[in-house]
C-alpha positions as CSV (number, residue, x, y, z in Angstrom):
1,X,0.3,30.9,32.1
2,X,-3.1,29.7,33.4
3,X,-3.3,27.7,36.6
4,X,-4.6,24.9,34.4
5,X,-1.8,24.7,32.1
6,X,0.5,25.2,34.7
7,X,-0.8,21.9,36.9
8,X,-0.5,20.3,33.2
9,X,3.4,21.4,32.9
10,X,4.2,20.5,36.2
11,X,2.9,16.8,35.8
12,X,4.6,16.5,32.8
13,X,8.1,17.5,34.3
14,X,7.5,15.0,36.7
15,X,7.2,12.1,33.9
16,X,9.3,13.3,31.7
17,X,12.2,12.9,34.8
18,X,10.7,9.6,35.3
19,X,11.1,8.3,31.3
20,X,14.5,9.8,30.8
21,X,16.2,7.8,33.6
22,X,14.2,4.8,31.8
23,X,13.1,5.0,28.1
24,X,15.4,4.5,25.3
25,X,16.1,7.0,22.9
26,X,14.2,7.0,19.6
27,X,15.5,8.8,16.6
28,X,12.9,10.1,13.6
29,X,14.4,11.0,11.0
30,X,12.4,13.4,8.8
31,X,14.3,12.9,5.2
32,X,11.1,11.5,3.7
33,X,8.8,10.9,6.7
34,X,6.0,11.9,8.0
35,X,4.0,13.6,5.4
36,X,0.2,14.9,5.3
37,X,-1.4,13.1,2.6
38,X,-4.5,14.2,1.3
39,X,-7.1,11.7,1.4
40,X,-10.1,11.1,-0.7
41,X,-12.7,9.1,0.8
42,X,-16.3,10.3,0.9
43,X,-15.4,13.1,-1.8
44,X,-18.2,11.5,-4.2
45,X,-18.9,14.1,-7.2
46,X,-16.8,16.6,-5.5
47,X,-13.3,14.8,-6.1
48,X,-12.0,15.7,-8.7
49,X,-12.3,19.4,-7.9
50,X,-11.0,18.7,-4.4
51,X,-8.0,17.0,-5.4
52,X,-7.0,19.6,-7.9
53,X,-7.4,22.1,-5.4
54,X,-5.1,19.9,-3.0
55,X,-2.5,19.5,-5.4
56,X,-2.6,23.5,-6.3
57,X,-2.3,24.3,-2.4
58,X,0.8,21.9,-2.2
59,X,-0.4,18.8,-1.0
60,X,1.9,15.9,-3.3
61,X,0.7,12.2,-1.8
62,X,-3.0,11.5,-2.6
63,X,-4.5,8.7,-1.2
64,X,-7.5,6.5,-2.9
65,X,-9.0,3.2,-3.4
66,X,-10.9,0.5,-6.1
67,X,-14.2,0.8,-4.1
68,X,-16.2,2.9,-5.7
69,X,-18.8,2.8,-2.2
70,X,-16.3,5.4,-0.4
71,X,-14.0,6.2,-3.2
72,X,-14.5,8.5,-6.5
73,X,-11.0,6.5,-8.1
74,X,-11.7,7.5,-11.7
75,X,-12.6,11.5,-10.6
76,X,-8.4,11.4,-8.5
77,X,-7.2,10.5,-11.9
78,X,-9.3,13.7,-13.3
79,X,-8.3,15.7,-10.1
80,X,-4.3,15.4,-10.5
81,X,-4.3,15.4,-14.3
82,X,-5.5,18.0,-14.3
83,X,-3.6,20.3,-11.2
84,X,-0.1,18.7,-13.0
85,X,-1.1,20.0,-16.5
86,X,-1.7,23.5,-15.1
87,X,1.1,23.6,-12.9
88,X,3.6,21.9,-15.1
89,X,3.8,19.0,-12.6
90,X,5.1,15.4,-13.8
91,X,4.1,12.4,-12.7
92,X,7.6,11.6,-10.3
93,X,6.7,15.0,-8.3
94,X,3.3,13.4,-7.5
95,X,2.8,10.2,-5.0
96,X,0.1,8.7,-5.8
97,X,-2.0,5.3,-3.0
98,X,-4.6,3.7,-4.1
99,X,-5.7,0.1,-2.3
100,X,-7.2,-3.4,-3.3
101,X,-10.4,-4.5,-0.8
102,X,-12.2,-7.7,-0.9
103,X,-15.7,-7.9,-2.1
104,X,-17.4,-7.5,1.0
105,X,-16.0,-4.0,1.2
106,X,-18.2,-3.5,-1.9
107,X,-22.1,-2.7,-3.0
108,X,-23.1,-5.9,-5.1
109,X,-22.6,-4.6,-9.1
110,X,-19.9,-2.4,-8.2
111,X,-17.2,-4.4,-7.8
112,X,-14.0,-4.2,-9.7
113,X,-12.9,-7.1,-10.4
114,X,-15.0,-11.0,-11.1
115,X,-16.0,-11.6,-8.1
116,X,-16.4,-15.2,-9.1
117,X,-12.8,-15.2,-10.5
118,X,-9.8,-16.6,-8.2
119,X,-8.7,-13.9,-5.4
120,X,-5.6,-13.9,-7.1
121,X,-6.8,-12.8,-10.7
122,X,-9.5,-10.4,-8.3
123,X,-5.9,-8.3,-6.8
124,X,-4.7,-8.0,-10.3
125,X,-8.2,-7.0,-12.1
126,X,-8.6,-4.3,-9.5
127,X,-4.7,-3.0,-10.2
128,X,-5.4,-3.0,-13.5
129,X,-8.8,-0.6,-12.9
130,X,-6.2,1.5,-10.9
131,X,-4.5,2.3,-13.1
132,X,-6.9,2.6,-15.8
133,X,-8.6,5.0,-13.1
134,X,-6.1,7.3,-12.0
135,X,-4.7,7.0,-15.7
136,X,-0.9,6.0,-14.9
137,X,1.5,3.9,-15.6
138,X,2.6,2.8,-12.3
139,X,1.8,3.1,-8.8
140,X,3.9,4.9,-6.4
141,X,2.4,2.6,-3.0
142,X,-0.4,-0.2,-3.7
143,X,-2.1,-1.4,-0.2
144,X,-4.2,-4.0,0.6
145,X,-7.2,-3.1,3.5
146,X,-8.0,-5.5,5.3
147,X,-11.1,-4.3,6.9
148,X,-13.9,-6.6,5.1
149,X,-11.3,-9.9,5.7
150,X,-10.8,-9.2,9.7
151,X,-12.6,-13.0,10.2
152,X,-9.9,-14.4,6.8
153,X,-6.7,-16.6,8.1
154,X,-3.5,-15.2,8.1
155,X,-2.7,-17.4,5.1
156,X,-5.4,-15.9,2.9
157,X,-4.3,-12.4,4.1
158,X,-0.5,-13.1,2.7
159,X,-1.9,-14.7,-0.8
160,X,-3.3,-11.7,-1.8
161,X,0.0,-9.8,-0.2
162,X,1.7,-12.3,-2.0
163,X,-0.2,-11.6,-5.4
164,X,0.6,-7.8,-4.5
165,X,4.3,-8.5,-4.4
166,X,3.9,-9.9,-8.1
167,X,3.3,-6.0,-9.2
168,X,6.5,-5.3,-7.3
169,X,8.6,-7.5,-9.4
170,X,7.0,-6.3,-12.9
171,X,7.7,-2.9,-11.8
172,X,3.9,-1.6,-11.7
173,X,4.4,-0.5,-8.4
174,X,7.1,0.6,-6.1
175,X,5.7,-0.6,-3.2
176,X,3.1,-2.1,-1.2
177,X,1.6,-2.2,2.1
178,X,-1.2,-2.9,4.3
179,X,-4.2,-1.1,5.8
180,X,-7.1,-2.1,9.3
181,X,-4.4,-4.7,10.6
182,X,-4.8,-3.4,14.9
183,X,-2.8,-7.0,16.2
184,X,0.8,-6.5,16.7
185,X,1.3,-10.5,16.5
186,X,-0.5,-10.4,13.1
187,X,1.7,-7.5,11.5
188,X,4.6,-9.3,12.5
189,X,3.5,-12.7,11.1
190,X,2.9,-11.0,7.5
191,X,6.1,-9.1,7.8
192,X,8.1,-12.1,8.7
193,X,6.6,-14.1,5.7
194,X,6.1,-11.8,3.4
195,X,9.0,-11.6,0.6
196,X,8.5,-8.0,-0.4
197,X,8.5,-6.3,3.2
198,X,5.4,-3.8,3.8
199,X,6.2,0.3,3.6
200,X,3.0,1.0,5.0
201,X,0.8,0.8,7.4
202,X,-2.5,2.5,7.8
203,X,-5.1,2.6,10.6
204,X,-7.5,4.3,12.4
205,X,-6.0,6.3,15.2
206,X,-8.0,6.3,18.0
207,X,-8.3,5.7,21.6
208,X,-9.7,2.0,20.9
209,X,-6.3,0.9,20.0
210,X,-4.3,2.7,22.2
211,X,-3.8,5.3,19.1
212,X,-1.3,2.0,18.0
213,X,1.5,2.5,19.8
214,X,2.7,-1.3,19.8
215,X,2.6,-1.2,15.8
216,X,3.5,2.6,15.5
217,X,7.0,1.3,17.5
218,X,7.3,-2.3,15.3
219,X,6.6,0.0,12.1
220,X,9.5,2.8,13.6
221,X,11.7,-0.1,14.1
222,X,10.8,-2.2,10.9
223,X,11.0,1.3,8.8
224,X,7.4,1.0,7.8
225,X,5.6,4.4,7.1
226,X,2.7,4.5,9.6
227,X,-0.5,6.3,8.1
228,X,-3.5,7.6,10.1
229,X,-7.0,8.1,9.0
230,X,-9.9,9.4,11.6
231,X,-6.8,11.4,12.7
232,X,-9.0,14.1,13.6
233,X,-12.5,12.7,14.1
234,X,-11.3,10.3,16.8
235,X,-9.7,12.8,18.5
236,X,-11.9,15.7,19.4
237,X,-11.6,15.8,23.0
238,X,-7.6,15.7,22.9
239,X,-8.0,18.4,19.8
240,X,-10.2,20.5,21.9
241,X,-9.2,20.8,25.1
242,X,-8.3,23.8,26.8
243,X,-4.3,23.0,27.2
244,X,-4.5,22.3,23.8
245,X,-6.5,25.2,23.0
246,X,-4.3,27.4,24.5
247,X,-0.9,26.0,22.6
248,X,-2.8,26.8,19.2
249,X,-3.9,30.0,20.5
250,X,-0.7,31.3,21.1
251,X,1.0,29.7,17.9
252,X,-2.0,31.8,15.8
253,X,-2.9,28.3,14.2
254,X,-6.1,26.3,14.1
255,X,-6.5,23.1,16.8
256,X,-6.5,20.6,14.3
257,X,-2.8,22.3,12.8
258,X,-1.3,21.9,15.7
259,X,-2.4,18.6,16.1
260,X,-1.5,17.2,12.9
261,X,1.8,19.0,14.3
262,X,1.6,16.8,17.3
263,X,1.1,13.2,15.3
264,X,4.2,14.4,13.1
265,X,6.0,14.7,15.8
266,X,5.3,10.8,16.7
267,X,6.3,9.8,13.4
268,X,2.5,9.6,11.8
269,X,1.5,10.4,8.7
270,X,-2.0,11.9,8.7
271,X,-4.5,11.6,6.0
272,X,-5.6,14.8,5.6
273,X,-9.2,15.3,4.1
274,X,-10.0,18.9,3.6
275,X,-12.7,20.5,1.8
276,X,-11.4,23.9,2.8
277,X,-8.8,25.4,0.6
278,X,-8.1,27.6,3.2
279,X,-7.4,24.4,5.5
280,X,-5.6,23.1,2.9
281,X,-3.4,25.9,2.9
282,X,-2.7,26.3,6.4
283,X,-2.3,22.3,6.6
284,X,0.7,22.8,3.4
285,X,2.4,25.7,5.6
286,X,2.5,23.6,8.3
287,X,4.4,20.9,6.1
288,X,6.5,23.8,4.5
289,X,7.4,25.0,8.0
290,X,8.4,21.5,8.9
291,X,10.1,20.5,6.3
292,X,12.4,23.9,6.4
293,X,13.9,22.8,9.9
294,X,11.4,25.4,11.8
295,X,10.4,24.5,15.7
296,X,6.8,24.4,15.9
297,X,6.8,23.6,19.3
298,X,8.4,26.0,21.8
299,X,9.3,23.1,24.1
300,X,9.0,19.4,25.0
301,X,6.5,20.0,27.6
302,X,3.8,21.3,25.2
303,X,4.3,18.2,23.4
304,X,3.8,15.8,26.7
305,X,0.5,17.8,27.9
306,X,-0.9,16.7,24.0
307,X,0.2,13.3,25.1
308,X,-1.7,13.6,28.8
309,X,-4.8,14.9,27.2
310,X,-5.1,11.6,24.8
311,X,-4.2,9.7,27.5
312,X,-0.9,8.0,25.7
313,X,0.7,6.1,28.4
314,X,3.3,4.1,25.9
315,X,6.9,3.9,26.8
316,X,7.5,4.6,22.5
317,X,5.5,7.8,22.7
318,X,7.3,9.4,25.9
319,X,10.8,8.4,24.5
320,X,10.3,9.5,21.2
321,X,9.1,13.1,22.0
322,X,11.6,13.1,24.7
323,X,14.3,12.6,22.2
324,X,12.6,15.2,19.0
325,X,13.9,18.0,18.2
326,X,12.7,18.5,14.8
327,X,9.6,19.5,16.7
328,X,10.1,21.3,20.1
329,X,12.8,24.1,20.4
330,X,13.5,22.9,23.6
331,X,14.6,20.6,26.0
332,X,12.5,19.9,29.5
């Protein structure tokens, strides 16, 4: 053991003594959560190649959105068709996301919806382009992203929720969510009003926002699926650092495995955006070796010095790794 890593170990000892007098124990339970999910945005002419080879290397949840600026919709719908054909897939073993924005997040002309119609008829327009799109029946999770409407009131944010919910009832979709909501208060206003309770959140994780950990504990507590996106890009100098180096090293996996390791331990589920079927591969074994009850992690404290190096500092974080097993063989 270097005399770095060993300075990191020893700190963490000493907090992790600290938080288990003090932090209360947080349970994850892994039946259906977390899960990489391979996103789509910025695949342009590529996507439909990219998602076939995702779905052929294992990934099942693909992730999308109506706005044509970052988003090839129409070429997902191609992409899985085509993967379940070959592979004899149906549409239940796929999970397909796809999102309503507001017209700002669009180019003028490529809008889809009427953009002079009422918002309400606007959320429904672009449902029905969904699933014209990704050619289904149904969605399996519908969100709304709320990046282009931070400035809207609260009120206009739960009408188009609201109108979302109405897709709910006819059966359209199974559930909804919502996406670039970083205010704790605000999540908990729309999930207190909101008739049809949100399943999803997704963000940006990234330093900015204290990686979320006041919403990644209400959405733990509320049973919300938590979703990152910039999972990796935000988080070069945690992925790269030579504690974390060295964990990779010595597991024989990449640095951006181990840390999509690392955020399923907290309960995250990464959006994973490969163009690597080779990373796509490695990314599904790491999913495979999850899901069949393997430790990735030989211990707790590799999981804290991950935590150091991003400079989490969260009562939720500390707890929950303290109390995860599904991750780290074992205990400090």
């Amino acid at each position: 053991m270097t005399v770095h890593r060993r300075k990191f170990v020893y700190a963490v000892l000493v907090l992790a003594l600290s938080y288990l007098t003090h932090c209360q124990t947080v349970a994850i339970d892994l039946s259906d959560l977390p899960v990489l999910k391979y996103g789509t945005a910025w695949k342009n002419e590529k996507t439909a190649d990219l998602v076939y080879k995702a779905i052929k290397s294992g990934f099942r949840h693909i992730d999308t959105a109506c706005q044509p600026r970052h988003y090839r919709e129409d070429l997902v719908g191609e992409g899985w068709t085509r993967a379940a054909k070959e592979l004899g897939l149906s549409r239940s073993e796929l999970h397909l996301q796809t999102k309503f924005s507001g017209a700002k997040a669009h180019e003028p002309g490529t809008e889809p919806y009427d953009i002079n119609a009422p918002l309400e008829e606007q959320v429904r327009q672009s449902l029905k382009k969904s699933l014209e799109n990704l050619q289904t029946s149904y969605l399996d999770s519908w969100i709304s992203e709320f990046l282009y409407l931070t400035h809207a009131s609260m009120h206009l944010k739960l009408h188009v929720y609201n109108t979302m919910e109405e897709a709910v009832d006819a059966g359209t979709v199974k559930q909804i969510g919502i996406s670039n909501f970083y205010q704790l208060e605000d999540v908990q206003w729309l999930y207190e009003h909101a008739r049809i309770k949100p399943k999803v959140l997704q963000n940006r994780f990234y330093p900015e926002t204290n990686h979320d950990a006041e919403l990644r504990s209400f959405c733990k507590a509320q049973g919300i699926e938590y979703q990152s996106f910039w999972t990796l890009t935000a988080n070069e100098h945690a992925i790269h650092s030579p504690p974390a180096l060295e964990i990779a090293q010595e597991r024989g996996v990449s640095p951006e495995v181990l840390f999509y390791a690392f955020c399923m331990a907290i309960g995250i589920s990464p959006l994973d955006g490969s163009t690597s079927e080779e990373h796509m591969r490695e990314d599904m074994e790491l999913m495979d070796r999850i899901r069949g009850g393997k430790k990735f992690f030989r211990n707790k404290s590799e999981l804290e010095t991950i935590l150091l190096v991003l400079g989490f500092t969260h009562e939720f974080d500390r707890s929950t790794l303290l109390h995860t097993e599904e991750y780290a063989a074992e205990e400090l």
